[in-house]
C-alpha positions, 0 to 999 in steps of 0.5 A: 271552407264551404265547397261549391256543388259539384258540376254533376250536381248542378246539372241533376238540379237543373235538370229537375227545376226544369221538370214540371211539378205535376203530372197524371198516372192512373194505377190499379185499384188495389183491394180496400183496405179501407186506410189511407187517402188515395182519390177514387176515380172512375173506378181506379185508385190516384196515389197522391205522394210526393217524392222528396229530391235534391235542394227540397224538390218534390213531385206531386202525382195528381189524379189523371182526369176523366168524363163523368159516366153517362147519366139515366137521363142522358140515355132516356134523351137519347133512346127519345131523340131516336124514337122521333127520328125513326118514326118521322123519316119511317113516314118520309122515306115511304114517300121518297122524301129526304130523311131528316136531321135531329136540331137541338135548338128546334128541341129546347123550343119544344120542350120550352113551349111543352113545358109552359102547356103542361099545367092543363095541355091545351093544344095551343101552338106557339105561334113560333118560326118554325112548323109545329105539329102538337099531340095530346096523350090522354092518362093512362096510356103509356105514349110515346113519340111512335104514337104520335107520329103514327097519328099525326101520318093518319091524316094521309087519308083525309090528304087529296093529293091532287087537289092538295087539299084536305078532304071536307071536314077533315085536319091534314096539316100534321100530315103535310107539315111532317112529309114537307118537302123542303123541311130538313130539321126536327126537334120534339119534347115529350112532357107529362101534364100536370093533370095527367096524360103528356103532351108531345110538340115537335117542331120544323125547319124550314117550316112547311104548309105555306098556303096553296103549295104542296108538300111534295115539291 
């Protein structure tokens, strides 16, 4: 006669079906043995085997997931994104004005609108929403974002703040756009033109220079 599973060992085999089939455990990396198929992960070593169990079920130890490491990209983007920071709030903070925050869409339009301009790095603007302040880097000079703020700060001294007007002759929106008062957003792109030299666009929000206004409100 065919006997019937013992109350104990239906309970061990429910207890098992409710388990879930999958989980993740990271273990040492052992020395290279060069054998075997465990996955490389993050600098550890996943140990996929199956543990076989009453009734035919089995457990199936997976790699436990982990975030890619940081790319020299990422870094490059992120000194960058500093540098422009750094050097715009150094000029505002000078002047008591508030410091500003890093925007992301206002730095996708940058390098969009830098990007078209590189074949020959024309100053053009782009005729966007936003402010706009562009600088041109001849070859041979290795320009970087500090430079470009320093030039376009220059303009400080062809800047009458009385009259909140440029001196005759003489360019100060680059100045004015960049101590704008009300402006609390940046982004910035640095591209290399294709003949030589970069081109360095960086935008604001809210946008400044409104005619007749002055920056320092």
């Amino acid at each position: 006669m065919e006997q019937s599973p013992s109350p104990s060992r239906l309970s061990f085999l429910l207890l098992l079906l409710l388990l879930p089939l999958s989980f993740a455990v990271e273990v040492p990396s052992p020395p290279s043995s060069g054998k075997g198929n465990a996955p490389v992960n993050g600098g550890r070593v996943c140990e996929n085997f199956t543990v076989p169990l009453v009734g035919g079920i089995s457990v199936c130890i997976t790699p436990k997931s982990r975030p890619p490491p940081p790319t020299l990209s990422s870094y490059f983007e992120r000194r960058s994104v500093r540098e422009f920071l750094l050097a715009h709030n150094r000029v505002r903070g000078a002047l008591r004005e508030k410091p500003l925050q890093w925007d992301r869409n206002l730095a996708r339009f940058a390098r969009r609108w830098a990007n078209q301009r590189r074949r020959n790095c024309d100053m053009v603007h782009s005729m966007g929403p936003y402010g706009e302040n562009l600088f041109w880097g001849g070859a041979g000079a290795d320009w970087t974002a500090v430079q470009a703020v320093e030039e376009w700060a220059k303009e400080a001294e062809d800047y009458d703040r009385d009259s909140n007007e440029c001196a005759p002759g003489k360019m100060c929106g680059h100045f004015t756009q960049l101590v704008w008062n009300e402006t609390d957003k940046v982004g910035c792109a640095l591209v290399n033109c294709i003949k030589g030299g970069v081109i360095i666009t960086c935008n604001y929000d809210p946008p400044g220079n409104y005619v007749g206004e002055s920056p320092f409100q």
